[in-house]
N, C-alpha and C positions, 0 to 999 in steps of 0.2 A: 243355798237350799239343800234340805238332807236329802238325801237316796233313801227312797223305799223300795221294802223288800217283802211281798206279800207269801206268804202261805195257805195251803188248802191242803187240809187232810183227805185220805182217799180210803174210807175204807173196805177192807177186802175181809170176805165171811170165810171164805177158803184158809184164810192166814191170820187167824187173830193173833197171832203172838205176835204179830208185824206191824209195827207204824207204817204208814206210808201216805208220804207227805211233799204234795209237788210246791217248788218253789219259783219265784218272777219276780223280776222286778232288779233292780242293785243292793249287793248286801257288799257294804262297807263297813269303817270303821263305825260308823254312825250309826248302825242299826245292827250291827252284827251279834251284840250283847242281848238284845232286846229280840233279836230271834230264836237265841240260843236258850232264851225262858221262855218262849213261845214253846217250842219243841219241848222242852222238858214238861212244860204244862199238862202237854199231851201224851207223853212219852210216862203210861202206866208202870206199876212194877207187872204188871202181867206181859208188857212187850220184852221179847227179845233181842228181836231184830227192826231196823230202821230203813226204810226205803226213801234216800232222796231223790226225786224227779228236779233234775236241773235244767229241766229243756228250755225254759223261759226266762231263765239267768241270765240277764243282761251282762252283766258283768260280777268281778269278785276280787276282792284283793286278799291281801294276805291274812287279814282278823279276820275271813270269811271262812281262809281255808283253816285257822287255828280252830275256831267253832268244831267245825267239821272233826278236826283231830281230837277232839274233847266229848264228840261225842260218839267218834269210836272209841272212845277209852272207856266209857259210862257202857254203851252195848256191849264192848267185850266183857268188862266185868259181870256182863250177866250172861255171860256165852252165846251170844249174837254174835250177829254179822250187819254192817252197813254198808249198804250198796247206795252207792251214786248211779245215776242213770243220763241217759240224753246230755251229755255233757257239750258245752258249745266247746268248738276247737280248737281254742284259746286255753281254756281250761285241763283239754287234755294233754296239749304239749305240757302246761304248766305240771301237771301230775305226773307225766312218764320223764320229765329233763331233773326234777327234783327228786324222784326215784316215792315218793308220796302214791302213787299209786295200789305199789304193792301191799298197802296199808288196810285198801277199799278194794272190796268189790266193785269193779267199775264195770256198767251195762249197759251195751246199747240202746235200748230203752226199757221201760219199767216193767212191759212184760216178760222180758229176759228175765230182770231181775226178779219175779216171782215166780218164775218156772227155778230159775234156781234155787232160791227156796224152797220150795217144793222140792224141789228133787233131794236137796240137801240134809230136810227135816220133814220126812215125808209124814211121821206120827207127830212133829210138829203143831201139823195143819188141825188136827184134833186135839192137842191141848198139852200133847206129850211129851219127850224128853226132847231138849234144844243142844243138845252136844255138838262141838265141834267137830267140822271133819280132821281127819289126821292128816298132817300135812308129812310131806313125802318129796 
């Protein structure tokens, strides 16, 4: 039987340049392709940044987390940020022992990660410049 992996978009009027998009279910080799064109489906050129909610992530193997690095690479070419959220704690060993981490913004949950946002791209939230912060 394959692993399902459902998605639900969330959106936030405060943060239109943000996807934000909680995910459940198992996302395997089996389905991992087939969410990563979900996501892009939804994934405008007017978003910058991507918010995954992982709270209800049963599980994730490793095409789960290549997804994930694919489409930080897709956000940062557009000078975003992807933040992972509610990570089960399975997943965050797996992020901080592989040094993958430092990759994501990683959030304790999803409201973190749009206050970070916000705070990060404050003219953002009105439709403005999505610059990186300088790293230091």
């Amino acid at each position: 039987m394959t692993a399902a992996v459902h998605l639900v978009p969330h959106p936030d009027d405060t943060l239109p340049r943000t996807l934000i998009v909680a995910l459940s279910g198992e996302l395997d080799y089996t389905n991992a392709e087939s969410l990563r064109e979900r996501i892009l489906a939804l994934l405008t050129d007017e978003h910058r940044s991507l918010v995954l909610d992982l709270g209800e992530l049963s599980f994730c193997d490793s095409t789960g987390i290549r997804i994930f690095l694919a489409l930080r690479t897709l956000v940062g070419e557009r000078g975003g940020v992807i933040s992972l959220t509610d990570l089960h704690p399975r997943l965050v060993r797996i992020f901080q022992t592989t040094g993958l981490a430092r990759f994501f913004a990683v959030q304790p949950t999803r409201a973190d990660a749009l206050a970070a946002l916000r705070a990060r791209t404050p003219e953002g939230c009105r439709g403005g410049s999505t610059s990186p912060p300088a790293r230091g």
